[in-house]
C-alpha positions in Angstrom: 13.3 5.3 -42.6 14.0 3.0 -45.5 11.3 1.1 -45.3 9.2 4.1 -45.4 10.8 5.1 -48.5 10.6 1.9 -50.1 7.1 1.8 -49.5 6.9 4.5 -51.6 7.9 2.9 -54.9 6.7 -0.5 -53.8 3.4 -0.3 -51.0 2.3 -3.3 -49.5 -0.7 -4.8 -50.3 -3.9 -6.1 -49.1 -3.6 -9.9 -49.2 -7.5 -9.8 -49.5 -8.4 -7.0 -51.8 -5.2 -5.7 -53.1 -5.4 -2.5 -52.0 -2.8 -0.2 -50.8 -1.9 -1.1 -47.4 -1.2 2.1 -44.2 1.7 2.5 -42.2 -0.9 1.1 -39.0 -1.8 -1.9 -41.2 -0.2 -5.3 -42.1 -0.9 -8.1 -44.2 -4.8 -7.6 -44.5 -6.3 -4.2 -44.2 -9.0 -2.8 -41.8 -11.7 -3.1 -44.4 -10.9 -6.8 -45.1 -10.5 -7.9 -41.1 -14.2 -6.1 -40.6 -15.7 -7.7 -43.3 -14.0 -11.7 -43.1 -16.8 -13.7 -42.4 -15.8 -15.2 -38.9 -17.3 -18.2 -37.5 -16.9 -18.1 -34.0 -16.8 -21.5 -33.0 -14.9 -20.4 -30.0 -17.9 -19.1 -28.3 -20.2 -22.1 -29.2 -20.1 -25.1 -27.0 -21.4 -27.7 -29.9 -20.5 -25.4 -33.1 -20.9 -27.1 -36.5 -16.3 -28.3 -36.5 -17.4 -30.5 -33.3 -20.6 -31.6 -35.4 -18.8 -32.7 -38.2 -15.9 -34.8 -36.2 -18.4 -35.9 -33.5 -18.8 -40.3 -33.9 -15.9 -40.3 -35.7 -13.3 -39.8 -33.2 -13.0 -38.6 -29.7 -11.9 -35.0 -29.5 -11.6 -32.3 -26.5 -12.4 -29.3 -29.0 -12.7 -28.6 -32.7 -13.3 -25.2 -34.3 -11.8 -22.9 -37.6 -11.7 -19.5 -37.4 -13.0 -18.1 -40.9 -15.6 -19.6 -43.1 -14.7 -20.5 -46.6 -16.5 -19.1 -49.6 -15.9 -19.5 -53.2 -14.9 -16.2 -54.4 -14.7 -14.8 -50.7 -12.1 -12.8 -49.0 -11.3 -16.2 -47.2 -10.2 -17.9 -50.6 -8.2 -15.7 -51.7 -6.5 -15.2 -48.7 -5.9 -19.5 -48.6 -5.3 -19.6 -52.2 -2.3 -16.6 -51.7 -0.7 -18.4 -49.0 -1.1 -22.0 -50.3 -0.1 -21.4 -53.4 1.8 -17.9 -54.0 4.2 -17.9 -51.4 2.4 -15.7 -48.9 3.5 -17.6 -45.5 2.9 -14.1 -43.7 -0.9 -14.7 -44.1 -0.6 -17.9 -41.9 1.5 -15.5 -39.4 -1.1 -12.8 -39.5 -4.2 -15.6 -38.8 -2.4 -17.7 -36.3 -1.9 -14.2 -34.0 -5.2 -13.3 -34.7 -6.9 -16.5 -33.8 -4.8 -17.2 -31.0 -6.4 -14.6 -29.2 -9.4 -16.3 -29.1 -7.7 -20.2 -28.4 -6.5 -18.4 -25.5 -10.0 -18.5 -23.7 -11.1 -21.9 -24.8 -11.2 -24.0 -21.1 -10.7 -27.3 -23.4 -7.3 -26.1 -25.0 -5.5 -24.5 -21.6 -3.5 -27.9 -21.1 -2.5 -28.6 -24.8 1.1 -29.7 -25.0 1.9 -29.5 -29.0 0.8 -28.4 -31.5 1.0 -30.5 -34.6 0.4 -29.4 -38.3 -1.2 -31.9 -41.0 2.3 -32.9 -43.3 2.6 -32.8 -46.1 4.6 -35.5 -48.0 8.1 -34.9 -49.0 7.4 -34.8 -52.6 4.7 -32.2 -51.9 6.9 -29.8 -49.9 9.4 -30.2 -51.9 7.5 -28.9 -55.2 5.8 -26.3 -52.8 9.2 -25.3 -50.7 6.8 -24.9 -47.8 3.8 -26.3 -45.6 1.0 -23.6 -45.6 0.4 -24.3 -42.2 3.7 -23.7 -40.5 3.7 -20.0 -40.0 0.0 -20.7 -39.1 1.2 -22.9 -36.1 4.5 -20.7 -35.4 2.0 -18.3 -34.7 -0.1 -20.0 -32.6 2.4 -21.1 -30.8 4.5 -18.0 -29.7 1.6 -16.2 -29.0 -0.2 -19.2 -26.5 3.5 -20.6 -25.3 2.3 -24.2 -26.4 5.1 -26.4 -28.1 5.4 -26.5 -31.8 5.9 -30.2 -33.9 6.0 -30.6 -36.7 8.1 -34.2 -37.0 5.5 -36.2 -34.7 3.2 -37.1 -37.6 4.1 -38.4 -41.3 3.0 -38.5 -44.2 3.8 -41.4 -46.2 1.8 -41.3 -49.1 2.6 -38.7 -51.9 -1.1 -37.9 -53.6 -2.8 -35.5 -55.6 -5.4 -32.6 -55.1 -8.5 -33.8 -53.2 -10.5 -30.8 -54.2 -12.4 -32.6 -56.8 -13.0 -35.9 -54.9 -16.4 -36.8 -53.5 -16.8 -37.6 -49.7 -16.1 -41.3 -50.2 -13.3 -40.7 -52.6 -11.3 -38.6 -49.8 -11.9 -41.2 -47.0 -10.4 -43.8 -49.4 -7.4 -41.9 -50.4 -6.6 -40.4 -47.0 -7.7 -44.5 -45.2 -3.7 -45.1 -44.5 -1.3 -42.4 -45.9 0.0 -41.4 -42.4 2.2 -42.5 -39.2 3.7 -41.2 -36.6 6.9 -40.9 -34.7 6.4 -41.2 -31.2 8.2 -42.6 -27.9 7.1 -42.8 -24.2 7.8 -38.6 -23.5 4.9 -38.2 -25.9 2.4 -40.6 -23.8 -0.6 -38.8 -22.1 -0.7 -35.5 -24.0 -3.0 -33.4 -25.3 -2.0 -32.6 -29.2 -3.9 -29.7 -31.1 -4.0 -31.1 -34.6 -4.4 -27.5 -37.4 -5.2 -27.6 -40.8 -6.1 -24.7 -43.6 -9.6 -25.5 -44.7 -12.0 -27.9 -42.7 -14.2 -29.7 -46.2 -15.0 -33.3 -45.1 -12.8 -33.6 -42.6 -11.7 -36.9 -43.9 -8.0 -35.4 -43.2 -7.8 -34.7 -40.1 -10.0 -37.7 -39.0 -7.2 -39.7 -40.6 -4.6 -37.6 -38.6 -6.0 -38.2 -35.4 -6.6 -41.9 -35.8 -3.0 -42.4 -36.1 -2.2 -39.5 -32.9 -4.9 -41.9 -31.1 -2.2 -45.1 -31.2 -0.4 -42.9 -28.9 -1.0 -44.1 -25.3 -3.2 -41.3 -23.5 -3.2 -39.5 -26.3 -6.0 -36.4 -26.5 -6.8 -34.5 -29.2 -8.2 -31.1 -30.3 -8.5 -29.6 -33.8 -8.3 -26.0 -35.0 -8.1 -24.9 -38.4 -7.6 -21.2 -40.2 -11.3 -21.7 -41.9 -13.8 -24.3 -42.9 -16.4 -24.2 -45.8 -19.8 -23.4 -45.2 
């Protein structure tokens, strides 16, 4: 009851379009799920996420659910919860999305789930990694393990989003380790991110997952540019 009434005075909004949100809606609104630009990935056997990884390192399945468009719902949805605080966007994808990760054959014997870090300095100044309630998500709703302490990020550095391909693959060539001992051997690790750009991330991610012994990898991520 007093939620209802404090709705009143103070509705909820849209994360998308920041209009007034119903009592049977949360987070992002009917209009804005119907007219996100999904990319289904999970129902293409060689979709473009696999393209982009594939020859630069071995991976059981790679997809994003949303594409990424300047000025798009998708942006401001990222931009909200990367940089405004809005964690309960990366809930309300991660138990969205999960529902399709569910019927992906590749991902049925994943045993964590790992976010990309961010460095200590970064989360710090943030208070939060945007991908956390992302995973959370993912990982209540398909029972898979959540870790976020397996992989590292050593090297504190600054915004990417104006570097060239060749510029990211130099900055992200060695900022990352791991933490690993012998229970981690032989498992399958689904690597998530927000955005799939270059991919010059993740690939650095995973080469550091692959000094693992046994280790096999899958990537998912909450969108990808197009």
């Amino acid at each position: 009851m007093f939620k209802k009434v404090l709705n009143l005075f103070f509705p909820n909004a849209c994360a998308g379009c920041n209009s007034f949100l119903l009592a049977n809606e949360n987070v992002i609104c009917t209009v804005c799920r119907h007219e996100i630009p999904l990319t289904n990935h999970s129902k293409i056997e060689n979709n473009e996420a696999m393209a982009k990884f594939y020859g630069r390192i071995p991976i059981e399945f790679a997809g994003a659910f949303l594409y990424f468009h300047k000025k798009g719902i998708v942006q401001e949805l990222i931009h909200k919860l990367k940089y405004k605080g809005h964690q309960d966007i990366g809930t309300s994808i991660g138990y969205w999305y999960a529902e399709e990760l569910k019927n992906i054959r590749e991902l049925q014997d994943v045993d964590y789930i790992i976010p990309v870090p961010l460095h200590k300095k970064r989360l710090k100044e943030r208070g939060y990694n945007q991908v956390e309630t992302f995973g959370k998500a993912l990982s209540e709703s398909t029972k898979i393990a959540y870790n976020g302490t397996i992989l590292i990020r050593n090297v504190y550095s600054k915004t990417q989003t104006n570097k060239n391909i060749l510029g990211r693959s130099e900055v992200v060539k060695s900022i990352f380790s791991i933490t690993a001992d012998e229970s981690l051997h032989n498992k399958h690790f689904l690597l998530i991110d927000d955005v799939i750009t270059t991919g010059s991330t993740l690939e650095s991610c995973c080469r550091e997952l692959l000094k693992i012994p046994g280790a096999r990898l899958s990537i998912v991520c909450m969108a990808m540019t197009q």
